[in-house]
Structures are given as C-alpha cells and as structure tokens.
C-alpha positions as CSV (number, residue, x, y, z in Angstrom):
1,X,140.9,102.4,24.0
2,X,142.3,101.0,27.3
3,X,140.3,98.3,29.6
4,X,139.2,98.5,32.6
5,X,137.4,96.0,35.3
6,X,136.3,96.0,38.6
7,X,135.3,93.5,41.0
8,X,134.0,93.7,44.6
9,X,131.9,90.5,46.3
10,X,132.3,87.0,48.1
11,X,134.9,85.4,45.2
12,X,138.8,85.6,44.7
13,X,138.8,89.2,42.6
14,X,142.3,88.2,40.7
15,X,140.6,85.6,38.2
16,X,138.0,87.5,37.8
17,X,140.4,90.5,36.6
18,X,142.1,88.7,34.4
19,X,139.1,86.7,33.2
20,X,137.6,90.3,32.1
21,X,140.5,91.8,30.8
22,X,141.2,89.4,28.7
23,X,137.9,89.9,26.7
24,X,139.2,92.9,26.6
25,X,141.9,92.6,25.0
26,X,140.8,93.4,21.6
27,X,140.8,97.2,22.8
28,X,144.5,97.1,22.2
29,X,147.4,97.8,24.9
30,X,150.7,97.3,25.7
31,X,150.6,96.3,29.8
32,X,148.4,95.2,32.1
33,X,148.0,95.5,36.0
34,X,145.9,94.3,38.3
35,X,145.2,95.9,42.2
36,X,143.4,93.6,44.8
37,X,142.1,94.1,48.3
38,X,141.6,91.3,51.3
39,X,139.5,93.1,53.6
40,X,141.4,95.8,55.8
41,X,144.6,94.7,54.5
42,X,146.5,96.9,52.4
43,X,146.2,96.3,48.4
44,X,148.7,94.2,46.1
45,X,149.2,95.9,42.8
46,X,150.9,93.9,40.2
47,X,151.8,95.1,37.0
48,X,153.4,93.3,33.6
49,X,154.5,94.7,30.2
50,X,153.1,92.9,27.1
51,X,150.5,91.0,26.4
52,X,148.1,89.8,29.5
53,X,149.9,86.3,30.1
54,X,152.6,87.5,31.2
55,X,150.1,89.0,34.2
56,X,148.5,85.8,34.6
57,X,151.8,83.7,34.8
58,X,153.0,86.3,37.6
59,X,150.0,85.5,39.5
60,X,149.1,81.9,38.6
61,X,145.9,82.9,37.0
62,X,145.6,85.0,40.0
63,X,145.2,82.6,42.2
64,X,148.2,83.9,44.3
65,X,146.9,87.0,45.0
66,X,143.6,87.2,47.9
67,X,141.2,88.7,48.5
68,X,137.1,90.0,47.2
69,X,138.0,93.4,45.8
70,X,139.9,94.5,43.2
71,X,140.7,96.5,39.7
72,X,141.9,96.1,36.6
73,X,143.9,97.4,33.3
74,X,145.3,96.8,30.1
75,X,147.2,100.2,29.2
76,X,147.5,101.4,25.7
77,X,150.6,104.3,26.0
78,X,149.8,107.5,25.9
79,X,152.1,109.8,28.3
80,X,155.3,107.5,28.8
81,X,156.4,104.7,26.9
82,X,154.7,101.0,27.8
83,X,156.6,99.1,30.7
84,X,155.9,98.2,34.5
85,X,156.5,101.3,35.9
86,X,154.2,103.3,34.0
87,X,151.4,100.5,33.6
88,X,148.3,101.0,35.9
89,X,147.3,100.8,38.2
90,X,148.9,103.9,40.1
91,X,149.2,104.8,43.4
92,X,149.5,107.8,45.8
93,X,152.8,107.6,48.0
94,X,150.9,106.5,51.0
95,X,148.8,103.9,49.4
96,X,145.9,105.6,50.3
97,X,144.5,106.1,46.9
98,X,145.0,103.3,44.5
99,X,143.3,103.7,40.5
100,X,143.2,103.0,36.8
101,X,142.3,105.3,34.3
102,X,141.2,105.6,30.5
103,X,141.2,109.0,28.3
104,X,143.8,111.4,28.5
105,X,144.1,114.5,30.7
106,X,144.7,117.3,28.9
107,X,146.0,119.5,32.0
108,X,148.1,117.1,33.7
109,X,151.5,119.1,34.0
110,X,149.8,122.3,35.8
111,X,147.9,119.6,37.6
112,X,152.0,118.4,38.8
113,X,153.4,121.4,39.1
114,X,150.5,122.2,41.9
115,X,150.9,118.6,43.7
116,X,155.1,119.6,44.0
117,X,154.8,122.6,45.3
118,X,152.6,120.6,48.0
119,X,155.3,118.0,48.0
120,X,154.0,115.1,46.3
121,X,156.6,113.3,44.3
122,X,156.1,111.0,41.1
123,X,157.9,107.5,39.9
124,X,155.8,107.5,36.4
125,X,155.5,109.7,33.2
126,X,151.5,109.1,32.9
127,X,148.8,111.5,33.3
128,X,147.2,108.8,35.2
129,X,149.4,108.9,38.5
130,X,149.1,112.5,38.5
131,X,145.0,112.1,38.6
132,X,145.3,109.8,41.4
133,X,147.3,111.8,43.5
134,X,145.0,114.8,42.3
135,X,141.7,112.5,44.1
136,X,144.5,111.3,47.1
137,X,145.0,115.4,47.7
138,X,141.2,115.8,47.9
139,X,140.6,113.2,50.0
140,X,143.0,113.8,52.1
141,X,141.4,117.5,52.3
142,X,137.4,116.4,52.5
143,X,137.7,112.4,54.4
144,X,134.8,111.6,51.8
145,X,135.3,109.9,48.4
146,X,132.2,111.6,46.8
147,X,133.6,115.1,47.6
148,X,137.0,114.0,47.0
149,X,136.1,112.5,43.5
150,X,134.2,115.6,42.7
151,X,136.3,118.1,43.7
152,X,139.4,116.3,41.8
153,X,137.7,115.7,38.3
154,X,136.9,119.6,38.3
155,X,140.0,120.8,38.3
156,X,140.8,118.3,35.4
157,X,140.5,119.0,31.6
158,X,140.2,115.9,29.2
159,X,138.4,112.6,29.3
160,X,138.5,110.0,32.2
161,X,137.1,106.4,32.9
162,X,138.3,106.2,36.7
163,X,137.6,102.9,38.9
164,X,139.2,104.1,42.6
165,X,139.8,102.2,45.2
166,X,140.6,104.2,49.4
167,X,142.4,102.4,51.8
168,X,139.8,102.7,54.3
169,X,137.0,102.2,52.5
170,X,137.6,98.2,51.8
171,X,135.4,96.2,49.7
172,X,134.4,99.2,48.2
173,X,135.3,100.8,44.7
174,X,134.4,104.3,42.9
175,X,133.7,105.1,39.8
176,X,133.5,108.4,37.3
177,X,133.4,109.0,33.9
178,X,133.6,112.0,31.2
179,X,133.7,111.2,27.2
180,X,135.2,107.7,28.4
181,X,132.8,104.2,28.5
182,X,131.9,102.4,31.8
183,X,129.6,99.6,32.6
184,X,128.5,98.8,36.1
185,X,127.0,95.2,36.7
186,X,124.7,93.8,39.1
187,X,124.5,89.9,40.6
188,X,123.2,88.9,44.1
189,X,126.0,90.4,46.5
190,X,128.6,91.0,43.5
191,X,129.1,94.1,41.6
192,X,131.2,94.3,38.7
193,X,132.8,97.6,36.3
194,X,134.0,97.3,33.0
195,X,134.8,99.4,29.9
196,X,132.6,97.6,27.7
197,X,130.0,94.8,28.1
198,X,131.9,91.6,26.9
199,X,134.1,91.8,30.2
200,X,131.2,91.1,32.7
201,X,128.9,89.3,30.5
202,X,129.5,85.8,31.7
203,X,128.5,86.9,34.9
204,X,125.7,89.1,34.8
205,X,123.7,91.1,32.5
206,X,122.2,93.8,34.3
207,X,124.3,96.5,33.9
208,X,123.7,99.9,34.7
209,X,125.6,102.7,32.1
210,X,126.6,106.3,34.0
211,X,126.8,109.4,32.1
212,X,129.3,112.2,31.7
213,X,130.2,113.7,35.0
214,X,129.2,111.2,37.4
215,X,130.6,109.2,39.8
216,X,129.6,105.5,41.3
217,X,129.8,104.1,44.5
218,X,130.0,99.9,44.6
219,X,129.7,97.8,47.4
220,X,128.6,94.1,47.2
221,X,125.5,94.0,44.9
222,X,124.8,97.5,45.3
223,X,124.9,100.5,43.0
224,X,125.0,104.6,44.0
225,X,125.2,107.3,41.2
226,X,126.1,110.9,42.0
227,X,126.3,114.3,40.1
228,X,129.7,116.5,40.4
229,X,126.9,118.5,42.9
230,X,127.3,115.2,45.2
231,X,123.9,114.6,44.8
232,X,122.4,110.7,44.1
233,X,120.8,110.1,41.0
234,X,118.8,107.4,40.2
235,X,119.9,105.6,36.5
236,X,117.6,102.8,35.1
237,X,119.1,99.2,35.5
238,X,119.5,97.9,31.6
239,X,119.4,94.1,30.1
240,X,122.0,92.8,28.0
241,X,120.3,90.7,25.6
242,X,123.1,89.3,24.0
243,X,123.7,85.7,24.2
244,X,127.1,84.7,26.1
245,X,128.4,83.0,23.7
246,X,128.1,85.4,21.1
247,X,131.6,86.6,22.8
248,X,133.5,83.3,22.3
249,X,134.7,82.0,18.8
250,X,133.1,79.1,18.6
251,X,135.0,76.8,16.9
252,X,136.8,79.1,14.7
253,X,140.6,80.1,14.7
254,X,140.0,83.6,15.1
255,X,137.1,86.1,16.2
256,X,137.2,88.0,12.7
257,X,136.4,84.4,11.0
258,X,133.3,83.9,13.2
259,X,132.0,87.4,12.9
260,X,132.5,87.2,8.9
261,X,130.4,84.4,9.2
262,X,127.8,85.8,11.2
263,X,127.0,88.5,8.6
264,X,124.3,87.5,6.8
265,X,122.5,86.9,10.9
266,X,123.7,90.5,11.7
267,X,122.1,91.9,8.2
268,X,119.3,89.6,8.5
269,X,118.4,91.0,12.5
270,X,119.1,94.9,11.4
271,X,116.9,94.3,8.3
272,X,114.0,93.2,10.0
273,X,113.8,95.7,13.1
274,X,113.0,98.1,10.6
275,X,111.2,96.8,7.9
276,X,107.7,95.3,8.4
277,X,105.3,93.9,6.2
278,X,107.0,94.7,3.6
279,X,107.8,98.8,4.4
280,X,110.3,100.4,6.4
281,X,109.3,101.3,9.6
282,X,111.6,104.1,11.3
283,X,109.0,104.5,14.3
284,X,111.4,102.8,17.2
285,X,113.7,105.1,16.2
286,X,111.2,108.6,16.9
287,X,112.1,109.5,13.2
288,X,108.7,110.2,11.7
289,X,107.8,110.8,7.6
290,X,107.3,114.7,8.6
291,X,111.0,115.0,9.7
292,X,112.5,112.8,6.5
293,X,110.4,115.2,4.5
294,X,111.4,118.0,5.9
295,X,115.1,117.2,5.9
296,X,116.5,119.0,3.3
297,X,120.3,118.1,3.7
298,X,121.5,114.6,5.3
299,X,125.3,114.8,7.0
300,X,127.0,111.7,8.1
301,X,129.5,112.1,10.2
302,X,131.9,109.2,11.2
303,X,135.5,107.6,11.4
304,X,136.8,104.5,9.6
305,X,134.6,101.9,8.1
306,X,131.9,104.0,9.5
307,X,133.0,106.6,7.2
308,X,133.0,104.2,4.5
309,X,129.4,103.3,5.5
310,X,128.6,107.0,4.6
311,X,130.2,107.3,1.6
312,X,127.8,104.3,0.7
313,X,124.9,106.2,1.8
314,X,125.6,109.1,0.0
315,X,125.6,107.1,-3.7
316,X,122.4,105.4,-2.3
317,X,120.9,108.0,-0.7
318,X,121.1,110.7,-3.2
319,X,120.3,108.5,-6.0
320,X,117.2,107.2,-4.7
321,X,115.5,110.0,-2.4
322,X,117.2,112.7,-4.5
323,X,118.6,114.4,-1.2
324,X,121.8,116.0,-0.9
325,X,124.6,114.7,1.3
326,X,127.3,115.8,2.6
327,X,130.1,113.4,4.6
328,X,132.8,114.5,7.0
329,X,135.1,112.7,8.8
330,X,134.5,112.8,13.3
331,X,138.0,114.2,13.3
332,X,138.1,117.4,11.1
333,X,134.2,117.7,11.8
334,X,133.8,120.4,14.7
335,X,137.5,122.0,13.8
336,X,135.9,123.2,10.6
337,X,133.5,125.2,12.2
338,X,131.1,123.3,10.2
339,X,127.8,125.2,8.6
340,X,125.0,123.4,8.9
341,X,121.4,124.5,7.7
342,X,118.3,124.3,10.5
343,X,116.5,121.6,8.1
344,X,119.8,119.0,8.1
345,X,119.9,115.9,9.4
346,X,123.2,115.4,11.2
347,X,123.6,111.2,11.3
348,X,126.4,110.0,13.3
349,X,127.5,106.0,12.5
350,X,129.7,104.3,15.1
351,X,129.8,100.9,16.0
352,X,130.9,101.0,19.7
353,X,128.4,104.4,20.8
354,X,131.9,105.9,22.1
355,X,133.7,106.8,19.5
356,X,135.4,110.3,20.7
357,X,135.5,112.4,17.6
358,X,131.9,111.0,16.2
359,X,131.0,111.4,19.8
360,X,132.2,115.4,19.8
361,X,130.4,115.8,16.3
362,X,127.2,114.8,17.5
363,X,127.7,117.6,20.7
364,X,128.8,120.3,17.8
365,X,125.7,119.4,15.6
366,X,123.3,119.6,19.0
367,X,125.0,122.6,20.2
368,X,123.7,124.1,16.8
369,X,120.2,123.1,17.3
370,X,120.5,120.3,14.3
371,X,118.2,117.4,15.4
372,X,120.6,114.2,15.3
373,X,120.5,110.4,14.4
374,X,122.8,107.9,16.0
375,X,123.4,104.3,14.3
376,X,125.2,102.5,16.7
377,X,125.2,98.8,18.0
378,X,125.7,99.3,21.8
379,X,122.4,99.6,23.7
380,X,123.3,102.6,26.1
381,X,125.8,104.0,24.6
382,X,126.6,107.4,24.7
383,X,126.0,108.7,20.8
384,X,123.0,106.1,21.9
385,X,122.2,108.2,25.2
386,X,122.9,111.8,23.3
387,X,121.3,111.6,20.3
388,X,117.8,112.6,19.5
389,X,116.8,109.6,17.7
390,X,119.1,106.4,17.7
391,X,118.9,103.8,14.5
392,X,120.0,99.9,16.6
393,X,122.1,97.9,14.3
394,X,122.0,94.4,16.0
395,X,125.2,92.8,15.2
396,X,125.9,91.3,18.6
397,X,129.4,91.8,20.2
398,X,132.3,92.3,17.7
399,X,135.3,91.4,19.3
400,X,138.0,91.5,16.2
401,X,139.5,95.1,15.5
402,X,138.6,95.3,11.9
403,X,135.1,95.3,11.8
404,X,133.3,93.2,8.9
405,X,129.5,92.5,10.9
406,X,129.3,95.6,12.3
407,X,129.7,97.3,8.9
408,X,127.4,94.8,7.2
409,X,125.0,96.0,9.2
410,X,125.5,99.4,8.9
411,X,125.1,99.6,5.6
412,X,121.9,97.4,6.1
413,X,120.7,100.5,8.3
414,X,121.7,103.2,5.7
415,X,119.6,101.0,3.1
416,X,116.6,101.3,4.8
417,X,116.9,104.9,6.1
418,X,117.5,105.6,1.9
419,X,114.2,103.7,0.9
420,X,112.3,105.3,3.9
421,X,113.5,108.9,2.0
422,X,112.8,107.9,-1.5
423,X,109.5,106.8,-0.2
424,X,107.8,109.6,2.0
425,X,109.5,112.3,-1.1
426,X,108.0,109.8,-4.0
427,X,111.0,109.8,-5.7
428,X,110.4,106.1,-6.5
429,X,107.7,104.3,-7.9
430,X,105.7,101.7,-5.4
431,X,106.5,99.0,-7.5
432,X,110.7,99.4,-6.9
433,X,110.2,100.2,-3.5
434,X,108.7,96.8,-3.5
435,X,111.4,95.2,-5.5
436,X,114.0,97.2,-3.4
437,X,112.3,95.7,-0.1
438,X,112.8,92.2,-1.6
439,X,116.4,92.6,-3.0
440,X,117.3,93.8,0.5
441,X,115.2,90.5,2.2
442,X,117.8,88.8,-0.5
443,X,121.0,90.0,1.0
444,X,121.4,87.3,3.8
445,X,121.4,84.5,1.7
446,X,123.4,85.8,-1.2
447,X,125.9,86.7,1.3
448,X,126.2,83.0,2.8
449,X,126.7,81.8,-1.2
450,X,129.7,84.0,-1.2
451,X,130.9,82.2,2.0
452,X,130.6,79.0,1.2
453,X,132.8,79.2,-1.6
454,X,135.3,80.5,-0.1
455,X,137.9,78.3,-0.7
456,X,138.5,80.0,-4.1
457,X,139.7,83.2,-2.2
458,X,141.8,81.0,0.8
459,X,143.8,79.9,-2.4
460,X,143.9,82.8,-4.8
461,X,145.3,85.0,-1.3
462,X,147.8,82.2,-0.4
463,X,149.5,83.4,-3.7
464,X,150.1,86.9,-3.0
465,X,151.0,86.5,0.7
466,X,155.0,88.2,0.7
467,X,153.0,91.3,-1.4
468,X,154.2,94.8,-0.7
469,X,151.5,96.8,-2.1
470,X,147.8,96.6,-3.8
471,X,145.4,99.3,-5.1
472,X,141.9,98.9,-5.2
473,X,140.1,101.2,-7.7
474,X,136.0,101.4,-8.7
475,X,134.2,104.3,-9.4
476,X,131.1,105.7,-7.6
477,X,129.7,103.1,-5.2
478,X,132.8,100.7,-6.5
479,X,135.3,104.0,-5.2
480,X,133.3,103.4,-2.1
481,X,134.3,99.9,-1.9
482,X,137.7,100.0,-2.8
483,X,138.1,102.4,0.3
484,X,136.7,99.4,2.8
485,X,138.3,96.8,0.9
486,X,141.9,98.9,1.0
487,X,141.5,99.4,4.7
488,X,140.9,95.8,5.8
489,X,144.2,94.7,4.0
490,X,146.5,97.1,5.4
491,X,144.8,97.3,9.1
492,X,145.3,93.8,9.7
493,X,147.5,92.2,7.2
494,X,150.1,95.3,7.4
495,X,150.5,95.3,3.6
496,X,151.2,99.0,2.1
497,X,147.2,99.6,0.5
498,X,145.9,102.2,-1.5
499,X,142.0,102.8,-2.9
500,X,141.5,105.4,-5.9
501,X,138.5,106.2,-7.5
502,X,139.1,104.8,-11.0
503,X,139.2,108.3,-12.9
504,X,142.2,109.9,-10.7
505,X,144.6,107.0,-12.4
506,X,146.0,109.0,-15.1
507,X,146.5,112.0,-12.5
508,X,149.6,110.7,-11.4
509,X,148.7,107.4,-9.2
510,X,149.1,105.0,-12.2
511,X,152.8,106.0,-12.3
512,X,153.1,103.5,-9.6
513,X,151.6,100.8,-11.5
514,X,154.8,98.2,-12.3
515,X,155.0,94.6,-13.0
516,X,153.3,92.5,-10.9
517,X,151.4,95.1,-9.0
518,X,148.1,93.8,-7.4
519,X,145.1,96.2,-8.4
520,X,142.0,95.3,-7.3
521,X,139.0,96.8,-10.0
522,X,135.7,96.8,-8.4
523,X,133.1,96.7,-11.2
524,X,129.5,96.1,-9.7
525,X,128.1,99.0,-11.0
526,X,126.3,98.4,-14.8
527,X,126.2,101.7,-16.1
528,X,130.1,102.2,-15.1
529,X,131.4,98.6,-16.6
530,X,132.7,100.1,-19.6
531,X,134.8,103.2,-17.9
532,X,136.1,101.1,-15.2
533,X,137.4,98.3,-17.6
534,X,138.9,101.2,-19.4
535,X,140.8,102.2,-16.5
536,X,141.4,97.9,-15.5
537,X,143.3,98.2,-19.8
538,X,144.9,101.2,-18.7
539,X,147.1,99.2,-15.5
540,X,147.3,95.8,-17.4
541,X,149.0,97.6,-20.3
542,X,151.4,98.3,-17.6
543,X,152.3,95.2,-16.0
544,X,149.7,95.4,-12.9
545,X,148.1,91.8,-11.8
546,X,144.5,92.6,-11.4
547,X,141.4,91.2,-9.1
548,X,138.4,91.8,-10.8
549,X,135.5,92.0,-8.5
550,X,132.0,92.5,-10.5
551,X,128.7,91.0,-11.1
552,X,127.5,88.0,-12.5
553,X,127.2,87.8,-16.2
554,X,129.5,90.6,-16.8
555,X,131.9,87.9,-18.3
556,X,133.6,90.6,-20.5
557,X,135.7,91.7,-17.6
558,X,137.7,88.1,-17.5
559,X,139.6,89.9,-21.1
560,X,141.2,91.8,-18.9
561,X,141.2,90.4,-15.3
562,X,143.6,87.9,-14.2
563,X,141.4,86.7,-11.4
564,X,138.0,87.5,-11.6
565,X,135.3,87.2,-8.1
566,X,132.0,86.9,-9.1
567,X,128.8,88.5,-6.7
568,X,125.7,87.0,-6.9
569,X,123.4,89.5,-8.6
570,X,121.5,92.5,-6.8
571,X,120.2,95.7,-7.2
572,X,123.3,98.0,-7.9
573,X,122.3,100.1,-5.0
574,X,123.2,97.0,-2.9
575,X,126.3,95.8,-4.5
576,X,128.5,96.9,-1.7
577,X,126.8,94.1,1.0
578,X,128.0,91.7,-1.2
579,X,131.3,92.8,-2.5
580,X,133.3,93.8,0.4
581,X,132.7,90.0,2.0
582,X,135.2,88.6,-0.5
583,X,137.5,91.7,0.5
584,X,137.3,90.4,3.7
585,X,138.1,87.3,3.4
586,X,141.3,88.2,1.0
587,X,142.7,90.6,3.6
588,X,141.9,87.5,6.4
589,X,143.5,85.1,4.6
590,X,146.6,86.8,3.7
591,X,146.9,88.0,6.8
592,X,146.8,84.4,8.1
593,X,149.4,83.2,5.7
594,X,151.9,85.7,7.3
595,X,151.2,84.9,10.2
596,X,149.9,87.5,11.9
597,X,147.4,88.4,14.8
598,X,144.3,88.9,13.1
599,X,141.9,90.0,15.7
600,X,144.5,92.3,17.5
601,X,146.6,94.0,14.8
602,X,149.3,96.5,16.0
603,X,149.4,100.1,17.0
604,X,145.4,99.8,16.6
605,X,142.2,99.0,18.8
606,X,138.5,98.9,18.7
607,X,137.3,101.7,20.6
608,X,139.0,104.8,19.5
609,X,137.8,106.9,23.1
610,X,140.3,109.7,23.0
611,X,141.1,112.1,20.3
C-alpha cells in the first residue's frame, strides 16, 4: 500500500527519492520522508505531511540534501494519525538505526512493552518505530546487520517491507520482506529498492525480486540475499520488459485516460500469448488438457475488479465447459474454513501479484494440497512465485487506482482458459470453438470503435455531474457488469453507486427509485432482453432516468431508455470486454467534471498489501 525506495551509488540519492516515490504515488498515502547518507556522516531524515511536493519544496527537489545513499517513503496511516511525527522514516534514539516500513505488525505493543522495560523511549504512535528500535536492540546485541535483521523479524508477527540503513555501515542499505513487495535493481555501481517496478524503471531493468523471509544486503552495484538461517542464497537476476514509457501519460491528462486507451493493446497482447494458430495454447502456463479434464470444480478467488473478473468467468465458464464454479472473495476466503474437493482448481486473479488476502487464499488452497493458478500481470510476483501454474496477463504498468486495462485483460485470460475447458470436455462443437476464437481475435478493434466515439459519453456525463446516486442493474453476465461499472463511479468519482441484479428490484431496492434517479440497465445479453426491459418499465414508471447499455440492433430498448449506448456486436459470452469501456469512460468523465483526482482517489490505493 505504502512506497518505498532505496538508493545507494555515485549520484545525489535525494532526487532520486523523490523521483521514485513519486511514481509511486498512485499506492496512496498521506506523508512522505525521505533519509539520506554522505559517507560517514550522520543521516538527514526529512519528513512532510500531504502530498509529495510538499517534500520536494522542503528540499529543493532534493537538491539540498547530500550525499549517495539514501531511503524513501510515502506513508499510508495505519497506527497513528498522518503528520510529520509519525511519517517515516523512523529512527532509534541514538541514530544508529534509521528505516521505513510497509505492512503492519501485528505484535507491536508486547514488542514496546519489552523495549521499556529496557529503557527505550518512543516520540511516535506507529508500529514502524517500534520495529526499528526492535532491529536497533539486536544490533546493538549481535554488531552484525544479518543477525540483527534476523533475530528482530522473528520475534515480529505481521507483514513487513523493511529498507534499513546502520550508522556505521555507510553506503550500505538492508532489506527484508514477509507478505509485503520489494524490488532490488541492478546498474554498473548503483543499486536501487523499490516497492514495485515503476519506481526504478527509468534507471535500470534488472531487478532481482526476494521472497518471504529474506533479507538483502546493497552496496554499490551489488546484491546479497540471506535466509532468517543467515545463510546466502542465490536469486536469479529478472528483466523488465516493459518499455519506460509505458509509465508516463503520454500526452494525456490523466494516467486512467491513457490506460483506457491502451485496452484494446493490453487484450490484443493477453489474447495472443495464449492462443495460436487458431487454438488456445495453455502450455506456458504448465496447465495441461489432463489437468483441465480432470478439474472437476473451478474456484476463483479475488478482491475488487478481480472479483468482478470471476463473476465473469463463472457465466462463461459454466456455460461453455459445463464446469461448476464457485467464487469467493480473498477476504472471507480462508476465515471460512473453506471445503475444497482434491479435483478443484483453486484460480487466484490479481493484478499487482501482492494482493494480501488473494495472496493468503492461494497459501490456504496450497496448504490443502489443491493445485493453484495465478493470473496476474507482474512478472515475479509473489501469487506469480507461489502458485503452481501462473496465467501472464500483459497489460504493462497500470499506474491509475481504478483499474480498466488490467481488467480488460483479465477477462481476456478467463476467455481463453473457458474455451480451453469447453474444448478438451467437448462441450462445444469445433466449428464455435472456431467462431469463439475469431470473436475474441475481434475484441481489440471493436473496443477502439467504442473509443473513438467517445465524445457521446464526455457529453451525456457532463449532464449528470452534481449526481448523488446511480444503480446499475443487468442480469446474469449484465449483473456482472453492473457490479464493475458501479464500482468505477463511486471509487473515483465518489458518487453514492449501487449494482443489483435486475430480479432483486421488486425485493425492496426499487423503493429507492425517485424522480430523476440515474439507473443504469445493462442489456447485452439476447435471451434476457425481454426480462431486463421489464425490470428498465418497472424504474421508468417511477421517475428513474435510465442509461441503457445493450447491443446493436436491439433498438426496442430506446421505448424505454432515455439514453441508450450502443456495443458493437459479439458473441454474448464476450459482451462484458465491450460494455464496461463506456462505463469507464462515464465514471472518468464525471469524475473530471467535479473535479477530482482521478488517478489517486481518496482513502484508496493500488496495492492492497495488508489485510
């Protein structure tokens, strides 16, 4: 949730801080801080509350504080409310121990009450202070940062990202990390550490991920891993293939304009890594036609649009391939002491690889001896790392907190794993698992028709700007719909959103329905037009405004629609790649008109790492 950097090399640290932080800033926080070394002298820690300018103009874009090593961190409150004092990065009394910190840990007031009794004292309310003063004890104790890195995170309970810096061990910076993400970088005599990859991808893309419960050493241009046993391990070096660009906006106003745009490319990419000659091919991913076969129940398991994602799947899935499947929200998943059969397929969907309740899931469904399948977009990842088999959705760096590419492309992955089921169990014919294979070839194109006419949407969204509340109701894949199209408005555009599935109306919802109310009726689905118009007569009789989103040619809709958003036709299976664009675009645009901070909406952030 929080960001992290970390710098040590030949160049000024400060602007390198702030340079990464600040593509970091998507994560969400609420302070920032930045801690830099000059050789032997002691480190300058300078903090701000709000947003990272406020850093920068306190340090002239860091070029008033010197010196080659340093670390970084925007702070998301957790323990204590957000201001300077409790920003990172902390300290021990003596300066001897200096750190940031991301996760939460769980045990931090028996972790105080021990460091009082052995006299420490504390200026903050964070768990994070108490950590570093946990490591400060331990070094103190052992004289050796390994030992004392080790010994500290043991007695800790929780998640942790830690970048550490000793006071007489200059130039040099340790790492560790449990349930929390950390990137290490690699460039001639530079080494680099980051919470995700965006913040040190202008400088290098050798990166080198650790994995639960080990700890780093960097010096300039080097690399050491060690296990809590204090023992080096070696990890493989991995290339970013991203392009560096593909983090900057690029002409547009906003980062969640330029990844809408880049949908059909993300599709497009995700689509053919796995379809070849005409067939899905799931062999990169170790997945083999024995094991679909044999999979008897499918579970998805995710959080947010991810979870929309599944309930996509399970329409698809089920209706083409025949299989069940179940969906469960990360969060309630392993606190239901969830049964699951020997021949399931547990399927974890996250975009970032670190989501922490998807992440636990996947350890619950292992721990069970349930083979797993990770779709994620992060090369390295952890659900990546920890998962059996691991399903690449190549959308490139998303930068904007609502997701719109990084969905598209989920959904592109879910599509293929459903007509690589339906195959191998012959639950369709050859010839529409050929036409299904060139509908989904269509998507990327019919995609850039909807945003090229976009202007339709800018203007019909410009109307209902100063709105209170919408609804968004569809049945089936249309309920499935609704639910991503509901969450993009109110995540970013802060308007009070509902979805329903059309049916549930007339059990007590539709009571809300007054005059003027915006209902959005998703209708993409042929053999439920007539029901869901039904419902659509239903809220007009009662004074609600509605956004009809359906197909082409289903022209009977516009009777009851006020505004009506036609989708260029496609199998109905499909219908959600299309729809939710212009759902997108409505919640972008309205969110603009108010104007608001698209890509960094309040209270939320893009990498949900803690419970």
């Amino acid at each position: 949730m929080c960001g992290i950097v970390g710098y040590t090399g030949r160049k000024q640290a400060a602007p390198i801080l702030l340079e990464g932080l600040s593509r970091l800033e998507y994560r969400g926080y609420d302070s920032a801080g930045i801690a830099v070394r000059n050789a032997d002298e002691e480190p300058v820690v300078i903090k701000a509350k709000g947003r990272l300018k406020v850093l920068s103009e306190k340090t002239n874009n860091g070029e008033s504080v010197i010196g080659t090593c340093g670390i970084g961190h925007t702070r998301w409150a957790t323990h204590g409310e957000p201001s300077e004092t409790n920003a990172h990065p902390h300290v021990s009394d003596d300066m001897n121990v200096v750190g940031v910190h991301n996760g939460i840990i769980e045990n931090y007031r028996e972790l105080r009450e021990r460091l009082e009794k052995r006299g420490y004292t504390f200026y903050s309310e964070t768990d994070t202070e108490i950590a570093i003063k946990v490591v400060d004890f331990h070094y103190k104790k052992y004289k050796e940062p390994i030992k004392a890195i080790s010994s500290a995170v043991r007695q800790m309970r929780g998640s942790y990202a830690f970048a550490i810096m000793f006071k007489d061990r200059p130039e040099e910076i340790y790492a560790a990390r449990k349930d929390s993400p950390l990137v290490l970088g690699i460039r001639d005599d530079e080494t680099y550490l980051a919470s995700d990859v965006p913040a040190i991808l202008k400088y290098t893309r050798t990166v080198y991920y650790i994995n639960n419960d080990e700890i780093a050493r960097l010096t300039k241009g080097d690399v050491h891993i060690y296990n809590l046993d204090e023992e080096e391990v070696y990890e493989e070096p991995v290339q970013i293939e991203w392009d560096a660009d593909a983090a900057e906006k690029g002409g547009y106003e906003h980062f969640m304009m330029k990844e809408i745009h880049e949908q059909p490319k993300a599709v497009r990419d995700t689509l053919h890594s796995v379809i070849k000659d005409g067939k899905v091919d799931l062999s990169e991913t170790g997945i083999t036609d024995e094991m679909l076969k044999n999979a008897k129940e499918l579970v998805f398991v995710a959080c947010g649009s991810a979870y929309h994602v599944s309930m996509v799947a399970k329409y698809v899935i089920e209706d083409l391939a025949r299989i069940p499947v179940r969906i469960d929200l990360a969060s309630e998943f392993r606190y239901s002491r969830p049964l699951l059969k020997k021949d399931s397929l547990v399927i974890v969907i996250s975009q970032s690889g670190e989501t922490a309740d998807s992440l636990a899931a996947l350890r619950e469904a292992k721990s069970q001896g349930i083979p797993t399948l990770g779709i994620v977009n992060v090369v390295g990842s952890s659900i990546a790392r920890e998962s059996n088999h691991v399903l690449y959705t190549l959308a490139g760096p998303e930068i904007a907190v609502a997701t719109t590419k990084a969905y598209s492309a989920q959904l592109a992955a879910c599509y293929a794993l459903a007509l690589a089921l339906a195959k191998v169990n012959g639950t369709i014919t050859d010839e529409y698992y050929d036409t299904l294979v060139q509908d989904l070839d269509s998507l990327p194109e019919k995609i850039q028709t909807i945003l090229d006419d976009k202007e339709r949407l800018q203007w019909f969204s410009s109307q209902y700007a100063n709105i209170q509340d919408a609804f968004f109701i569809g049945r089936g894949i249309d309920y499935a719909i609704s639910m991503e199209g509901s969450l993009k408005l109110k995540e970013i555009s802060y308007v009070h959103s509902e979805a329903y599935a059309a049916g549930e109306l007339k059990h007590g919802t539709i009571s809300l329905i007054e005059n003027g109310t915006l209902v959005f009726g998703i209708v993409t689905q042929q053999h439920l037009y007539e029901k869901t118009l039904s419902n659509l007569v239903e809220v007009k009789s009662r004074g609600g405004y509605i956004c009809g989103l359906t197909n082409y040619g289903n022209f009977k809709i516009e009777e009851t629609s006020d505004f009506t958003i036609y989708i260029p036709p496609v199998d109905s299976h499909f219908t959600t790649s299309l729809a939710v664009i212009p759902l997108q675009l409505i919640a972008y645009y309205i969110s603009v008109s108010k104007g608001l901070d698209v890509d960094k909406p309040r209270n939320l952030a893009k990498s949900v790492t803690v419970e």
